[in-house]
C-alpha positions as CSV (number, residue, x, y, z in Angstrom):
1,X,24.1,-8.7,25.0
2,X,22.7,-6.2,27.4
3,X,19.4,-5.9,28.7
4,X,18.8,-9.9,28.5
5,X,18.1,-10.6,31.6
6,X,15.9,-7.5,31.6
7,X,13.9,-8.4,28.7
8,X,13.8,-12.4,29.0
9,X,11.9,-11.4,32.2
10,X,9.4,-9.0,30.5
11,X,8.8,-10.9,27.9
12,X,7.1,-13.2,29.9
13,X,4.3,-10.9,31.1
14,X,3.3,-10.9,27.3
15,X,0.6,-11.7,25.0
16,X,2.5,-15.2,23.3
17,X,2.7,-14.2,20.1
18,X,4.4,-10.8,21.6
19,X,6.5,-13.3,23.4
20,X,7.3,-15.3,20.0
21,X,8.0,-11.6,18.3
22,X,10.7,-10.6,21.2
23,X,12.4,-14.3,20.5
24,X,12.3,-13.7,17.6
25,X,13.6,-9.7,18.0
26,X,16.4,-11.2,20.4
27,X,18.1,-13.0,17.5
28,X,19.1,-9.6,16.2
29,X,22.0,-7.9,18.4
30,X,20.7,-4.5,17.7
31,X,17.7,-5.0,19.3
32,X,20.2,-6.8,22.3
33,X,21.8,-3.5,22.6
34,X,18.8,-1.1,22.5
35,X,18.1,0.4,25.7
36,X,15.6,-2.0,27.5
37,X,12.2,1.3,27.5
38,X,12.4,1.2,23.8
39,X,12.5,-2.7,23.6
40,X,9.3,-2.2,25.9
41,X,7.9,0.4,23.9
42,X,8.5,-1.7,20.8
43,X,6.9,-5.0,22.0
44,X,3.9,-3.1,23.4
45,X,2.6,-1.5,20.8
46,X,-1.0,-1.6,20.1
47,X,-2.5,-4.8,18.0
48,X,-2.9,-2.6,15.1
49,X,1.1,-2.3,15.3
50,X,1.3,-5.7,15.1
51,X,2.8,-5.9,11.3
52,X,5.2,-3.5,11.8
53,X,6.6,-5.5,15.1
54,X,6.9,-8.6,13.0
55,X,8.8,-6.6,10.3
56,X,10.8,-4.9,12.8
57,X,12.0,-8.5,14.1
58,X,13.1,-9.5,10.2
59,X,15.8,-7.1,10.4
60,X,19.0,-8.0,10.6
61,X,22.5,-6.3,12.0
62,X,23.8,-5.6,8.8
63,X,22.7,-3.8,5.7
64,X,25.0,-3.4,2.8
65,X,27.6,-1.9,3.9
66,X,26.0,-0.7,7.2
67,X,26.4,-2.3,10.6
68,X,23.1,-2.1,12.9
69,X,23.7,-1.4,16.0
70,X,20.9,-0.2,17.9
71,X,17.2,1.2,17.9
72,X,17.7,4.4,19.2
73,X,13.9,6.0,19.1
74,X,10.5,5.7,17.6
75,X,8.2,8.4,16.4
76,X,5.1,7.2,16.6
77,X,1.8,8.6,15.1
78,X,-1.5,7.3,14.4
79,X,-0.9,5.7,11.2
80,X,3.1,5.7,10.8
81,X,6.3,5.0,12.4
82,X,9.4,6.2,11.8
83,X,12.5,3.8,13.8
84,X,15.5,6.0,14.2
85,X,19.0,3.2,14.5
86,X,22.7,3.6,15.0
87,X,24.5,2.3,12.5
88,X,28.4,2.3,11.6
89,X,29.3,2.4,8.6
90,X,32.1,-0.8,7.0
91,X,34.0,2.2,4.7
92,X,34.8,4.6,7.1
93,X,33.8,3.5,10.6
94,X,31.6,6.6,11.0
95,X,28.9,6.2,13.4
96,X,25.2,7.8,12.5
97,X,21.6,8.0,12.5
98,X,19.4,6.3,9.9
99,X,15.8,6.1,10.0
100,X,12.9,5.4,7.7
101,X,8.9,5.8,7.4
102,X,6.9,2.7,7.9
103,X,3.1,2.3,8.3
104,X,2.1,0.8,11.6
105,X,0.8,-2.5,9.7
106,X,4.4,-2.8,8.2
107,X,5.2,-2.8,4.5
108,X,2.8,-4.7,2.7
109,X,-0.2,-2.4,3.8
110,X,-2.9,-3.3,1.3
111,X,-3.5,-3.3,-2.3
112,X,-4.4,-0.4,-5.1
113,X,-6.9,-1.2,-7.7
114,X,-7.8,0.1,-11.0
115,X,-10.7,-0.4,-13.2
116,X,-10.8,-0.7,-16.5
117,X,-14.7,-1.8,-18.2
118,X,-14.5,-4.7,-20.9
119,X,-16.7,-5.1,-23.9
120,X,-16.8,-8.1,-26.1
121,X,-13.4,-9.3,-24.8
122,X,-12.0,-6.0,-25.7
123,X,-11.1,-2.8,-22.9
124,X,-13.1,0.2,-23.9
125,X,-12.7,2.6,-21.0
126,X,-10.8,2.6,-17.4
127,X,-11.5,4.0,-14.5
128,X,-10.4,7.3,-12.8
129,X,-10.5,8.9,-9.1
130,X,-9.7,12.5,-8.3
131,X,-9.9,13.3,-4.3
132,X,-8.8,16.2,-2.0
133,X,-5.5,14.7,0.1
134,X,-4.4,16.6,3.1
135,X,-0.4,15.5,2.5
136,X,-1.3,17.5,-1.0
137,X,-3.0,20.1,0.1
138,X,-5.0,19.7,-2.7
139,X,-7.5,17.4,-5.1
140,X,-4.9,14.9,-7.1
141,X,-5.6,11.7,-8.7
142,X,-5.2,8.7,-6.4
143,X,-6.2,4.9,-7.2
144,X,-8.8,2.9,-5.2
145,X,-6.9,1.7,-1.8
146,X,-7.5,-0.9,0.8
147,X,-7.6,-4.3,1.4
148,X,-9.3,-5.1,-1.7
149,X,-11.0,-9.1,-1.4
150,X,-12.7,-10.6,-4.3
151,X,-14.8,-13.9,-5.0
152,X,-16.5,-15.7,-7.4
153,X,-16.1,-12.7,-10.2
154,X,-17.1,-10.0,-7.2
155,X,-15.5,-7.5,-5.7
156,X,-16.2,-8.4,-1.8
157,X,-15.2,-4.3,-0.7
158,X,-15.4,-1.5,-3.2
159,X,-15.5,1.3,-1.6
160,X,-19.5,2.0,-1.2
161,X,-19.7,5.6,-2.4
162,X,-17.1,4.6,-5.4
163,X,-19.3,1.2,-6.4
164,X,-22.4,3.6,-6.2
165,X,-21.2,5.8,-8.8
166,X,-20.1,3.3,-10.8
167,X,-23.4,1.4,-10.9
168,X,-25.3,4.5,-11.0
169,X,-23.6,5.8,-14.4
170,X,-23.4,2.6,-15.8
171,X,-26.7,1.5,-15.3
172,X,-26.1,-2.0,-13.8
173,X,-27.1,-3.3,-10.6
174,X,-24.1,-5.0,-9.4
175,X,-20.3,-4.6,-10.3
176,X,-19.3,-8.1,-12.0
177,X,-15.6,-8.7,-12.7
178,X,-14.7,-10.6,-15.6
179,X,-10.8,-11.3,-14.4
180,X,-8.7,-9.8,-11.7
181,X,-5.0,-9.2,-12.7
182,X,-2.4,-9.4,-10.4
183,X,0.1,-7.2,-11.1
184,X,2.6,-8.0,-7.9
185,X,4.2,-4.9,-5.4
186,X,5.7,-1.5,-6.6
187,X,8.5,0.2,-4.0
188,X,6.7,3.9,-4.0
189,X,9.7,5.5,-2.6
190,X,12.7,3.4,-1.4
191,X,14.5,6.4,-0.4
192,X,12.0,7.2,3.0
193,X,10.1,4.0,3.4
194,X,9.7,0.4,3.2
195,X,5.8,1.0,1.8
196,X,5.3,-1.9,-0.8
197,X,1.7,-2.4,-1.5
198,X,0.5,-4.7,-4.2
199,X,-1.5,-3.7,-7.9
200,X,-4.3,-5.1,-9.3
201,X,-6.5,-4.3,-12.1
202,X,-10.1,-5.4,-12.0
203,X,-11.6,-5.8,-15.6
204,X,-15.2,-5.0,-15.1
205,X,-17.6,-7.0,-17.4
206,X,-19.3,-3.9,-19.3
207,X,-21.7,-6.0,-21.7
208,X,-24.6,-5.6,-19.4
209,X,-23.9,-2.0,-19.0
210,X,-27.3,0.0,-19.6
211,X,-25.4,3.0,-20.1
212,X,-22.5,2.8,-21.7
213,X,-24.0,3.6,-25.3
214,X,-24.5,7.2,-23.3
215,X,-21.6,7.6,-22.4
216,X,-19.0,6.8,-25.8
217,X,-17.5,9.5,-26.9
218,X,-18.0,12.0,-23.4
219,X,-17.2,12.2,-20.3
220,X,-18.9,10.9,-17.1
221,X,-18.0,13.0,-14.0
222,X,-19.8,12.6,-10.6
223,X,-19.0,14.8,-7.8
224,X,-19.8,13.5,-4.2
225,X,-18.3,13.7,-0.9
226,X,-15.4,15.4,-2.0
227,X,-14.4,12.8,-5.0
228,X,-14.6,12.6,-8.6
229,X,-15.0,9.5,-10.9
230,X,-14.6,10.0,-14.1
231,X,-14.9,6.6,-16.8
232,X,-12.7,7.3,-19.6
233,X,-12.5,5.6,-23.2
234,X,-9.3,3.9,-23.7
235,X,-7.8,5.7,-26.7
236,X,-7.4,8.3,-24.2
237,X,-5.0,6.6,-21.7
238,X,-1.6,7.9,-23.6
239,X,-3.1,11.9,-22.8
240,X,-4.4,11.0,-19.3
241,X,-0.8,9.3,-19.0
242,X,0.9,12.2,-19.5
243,X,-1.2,14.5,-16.7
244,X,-1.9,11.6,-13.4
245,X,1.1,11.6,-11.2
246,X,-0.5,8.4,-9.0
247,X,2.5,6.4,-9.0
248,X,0.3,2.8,-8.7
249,X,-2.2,4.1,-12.0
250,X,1.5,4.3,-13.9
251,X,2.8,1.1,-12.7
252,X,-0.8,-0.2,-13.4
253,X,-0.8,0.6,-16.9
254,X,2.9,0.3,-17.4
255,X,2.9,-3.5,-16.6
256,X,-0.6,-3.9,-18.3
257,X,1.3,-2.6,-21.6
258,X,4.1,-4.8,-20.8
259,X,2.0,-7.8,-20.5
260,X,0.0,-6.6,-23.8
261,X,-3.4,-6.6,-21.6
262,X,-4.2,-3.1,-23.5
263,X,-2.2,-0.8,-25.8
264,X,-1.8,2.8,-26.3
């Protein structure tokens, strides 16, 4: 139990919910046994940290069959974090470093969308982004990310330039949603971090869509600040299936088929 006396004191000259976070931190002995600058460092992060504080202070001292024993350093950079511990393992008593990537608002850092265009109670077409991402070093297909809010049939956030488009080639003058389906989390990579951001697929109402007569049978591609849009027809999911590597359009459309919402 080192460093209480240390950091019962300096929790004191926090914010209180920082103070209800170290409590809470305090109930875990590897946090007890971390060196009292990196239990500083930890419980004064900036606000936009917060998250990843609060998910910080969920973990507990053993894992499997891993023993927690200590936060030994953070990597912090303007979007991620990476906590490096010292844990022991229960087979063979080794001692190690294990670590893992988090984003600084913790796990559950927003939802990816997908659109798919409805006629007549049936899905005709979905909805496809291509963009240039600097972790790619190149333009890959990537789903519409955020915190995506909705009310009363209408998305509340759309990205502006993507919700532009989409009105633009579809001729209406607002994006109504017949349904929203929510399609729970997906683990993207349980192997380097604890990144678990929801899915949901948006079924736009296309019935009052100007445009969509146009557009059967061809594609629509726009090309503006550095992203493409392109608003397929649906018999060609099983094709564009087999070329997007965006992990959250798979899971999209692999529950979707699972819950019979379309077919390929």
């Amino acid at each position: 139990m080192k460093n209480s006396t240390s950091i019962g004191s300096f929790l004191l000259t926090l914010s209180p919910n920082r103070q209800l976070l170290g409590n809470k931190l305090l109930e875990n002995d590897w946090f007890k046994n971390t060196n009292f600058t990196l239990q500083k460092e930890l419980l004064t992060l900036p606000q936009d940290f917060e998250s990843f504080i609060f998910d910080m202070s969920n973990r507990g001292d053993e894992i499997g069959d891993l023993d927690v024993l200590s936060l030994n350093k953070l990597l912090i950079a303007n979007y991620l974090v990476i906590p490096i511990f010292e844990v022991r393992s229960n087979v063979n008593n080794q001692i190690f470093t294990y670590e893992y990537v988090s984003w600084k608002n913790g796990p559950k850092n927003g939802v990816k969308l997908t659109l798919f265009i409805e006629i007549n109670g049936k899905i005709e077409y979905f909805v496809t982004k291509q963009i240039d991402k600097f972790s790619m070093n190149g333009r890959v297909y990537d789903s519409i990310a955020g915190f995506i809010q909705f009310s009363d049939k209408t998305l509340l956030n759309l990205p502006k330039n993507i919700e532009n488009e989409l009105k633009k080639h579809l001729g209406l003058e607002k994006i109504t949603v017949d349904r929203f389906l929510d399609l729970g989390t997906i683990h993207t990579d349980i192997g380097l971090t604890n990144n678990r951001p929801g899915l949901v697929a948006a079924i736009i109402d296309g019935n009052n869509a100007k445009h969509l007569e146009s557009i059967k049978g061809k594609r629509v591609t726009t090309k503006e600040l550095s992203f493409t849009i392109d608003i397929v027809p649906i018999k060609e999911l099983s094709h564009y299936v087999e070329k997007i590597n965006d992990a959250y359009f798979l899971a999209t459309v692999s529950r979707l088929l699972a819950k019979k919402v379309i077919e390929l």
